[in-house]
C-alpha positions in Angstrom: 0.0 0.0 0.0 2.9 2.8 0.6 4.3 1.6 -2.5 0.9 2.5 -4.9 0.2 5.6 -2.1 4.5 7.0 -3.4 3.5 5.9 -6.8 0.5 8.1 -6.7 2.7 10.9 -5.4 5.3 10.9 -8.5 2.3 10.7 -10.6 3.7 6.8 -12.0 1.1 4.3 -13.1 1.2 1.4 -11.6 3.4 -1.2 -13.2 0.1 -4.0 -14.4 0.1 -6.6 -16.9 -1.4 -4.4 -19.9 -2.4 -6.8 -23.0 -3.1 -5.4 -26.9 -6.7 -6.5 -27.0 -9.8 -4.9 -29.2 -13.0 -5.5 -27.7 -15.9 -4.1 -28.4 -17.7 -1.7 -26.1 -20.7 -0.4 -25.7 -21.6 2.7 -23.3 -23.9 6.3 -23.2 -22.9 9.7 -24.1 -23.7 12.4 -21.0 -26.6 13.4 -23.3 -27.5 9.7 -23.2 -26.6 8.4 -26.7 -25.3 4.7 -27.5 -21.8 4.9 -28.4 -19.9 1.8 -29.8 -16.4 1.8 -29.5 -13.4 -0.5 -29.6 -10.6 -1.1 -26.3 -7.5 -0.6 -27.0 -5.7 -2.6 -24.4 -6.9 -4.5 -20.7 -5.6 -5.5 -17.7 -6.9 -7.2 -14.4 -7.7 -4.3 -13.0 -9.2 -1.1 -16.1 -9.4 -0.7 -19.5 -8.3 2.1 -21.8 -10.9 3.3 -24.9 -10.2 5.9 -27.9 -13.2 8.3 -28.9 -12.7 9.1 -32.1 -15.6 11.6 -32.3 -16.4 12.3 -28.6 -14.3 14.7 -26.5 -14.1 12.9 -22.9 -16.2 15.9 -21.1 -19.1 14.8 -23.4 -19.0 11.2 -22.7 -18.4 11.9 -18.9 -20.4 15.1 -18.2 -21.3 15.4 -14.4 -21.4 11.8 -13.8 -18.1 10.0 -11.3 -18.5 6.5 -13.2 -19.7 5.3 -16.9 -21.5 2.3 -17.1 -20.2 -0.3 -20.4 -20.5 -3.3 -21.8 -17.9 -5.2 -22.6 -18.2 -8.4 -25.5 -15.5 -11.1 -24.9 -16.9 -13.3 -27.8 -20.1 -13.3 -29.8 -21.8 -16.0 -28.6 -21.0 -15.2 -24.9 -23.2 -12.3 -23.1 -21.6 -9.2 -22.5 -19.6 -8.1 -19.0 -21.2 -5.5 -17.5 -18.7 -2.7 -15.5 -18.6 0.2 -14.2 -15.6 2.5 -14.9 -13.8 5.4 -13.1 -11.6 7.8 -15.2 -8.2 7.4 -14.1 -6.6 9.3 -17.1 -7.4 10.9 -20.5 -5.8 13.5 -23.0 -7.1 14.9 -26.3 -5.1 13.9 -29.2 -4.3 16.2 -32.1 -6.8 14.3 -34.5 -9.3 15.3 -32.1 -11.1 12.2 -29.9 -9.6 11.4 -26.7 -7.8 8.8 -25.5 -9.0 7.6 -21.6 -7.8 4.6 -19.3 -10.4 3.6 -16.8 -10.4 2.1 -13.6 -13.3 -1.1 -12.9 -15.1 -0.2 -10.2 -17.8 -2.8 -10.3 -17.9 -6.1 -12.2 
């Protein structure tokens, strides 16, 4: 725990297993539209999604967590999570870029 807590500190991710994985994933806008997007990596512990279109204050708005779906495969029903934004910047393309914490599986 001091470790993650001086981590925190210096501003350093924590060192997880990270894997190259696209999944798709469904969430809601702020203004409450279906959005389908694709991960761009996972780990045990969050998830990190590009918005091509959306800026991340209009998919977050006022709200602490988003709420997504997540398909493994396409015969097998969707996880349902809850994610926390951990991180996010705005690439030059426009978009954003956003790793997020699971809150609730």
């Amino acid at each position: 725990m001091f470790n993650r807590l001086i981590r925190r500190l210096l501003n350093r991710r924590q060192a997880s297993s990270r894997f190259p994985l696209c999944l798709r994933v469904k969430t809601t806008s702020a203004k409450g539209d279906d959005l389908e997007i694709t991960s761009e990596d996972v780990s045990e512990s969050g998830i990190r999604l590009r918005f091509e279109s959306y800026g991340i204050a209009d998919i977050l708005g006022h709200r602490d967590e988003l709420p997504m779906e997540i398909f493994l495969e396409a015969e097998v029903a969707p996880v349902n999570v809850q994610g926390k934004l951990i991180w996010a910047f705005a690439p030059a393309g426009g978009g954003a870029v956003s790793g997020w914490e699971f809150v609730e599986l």
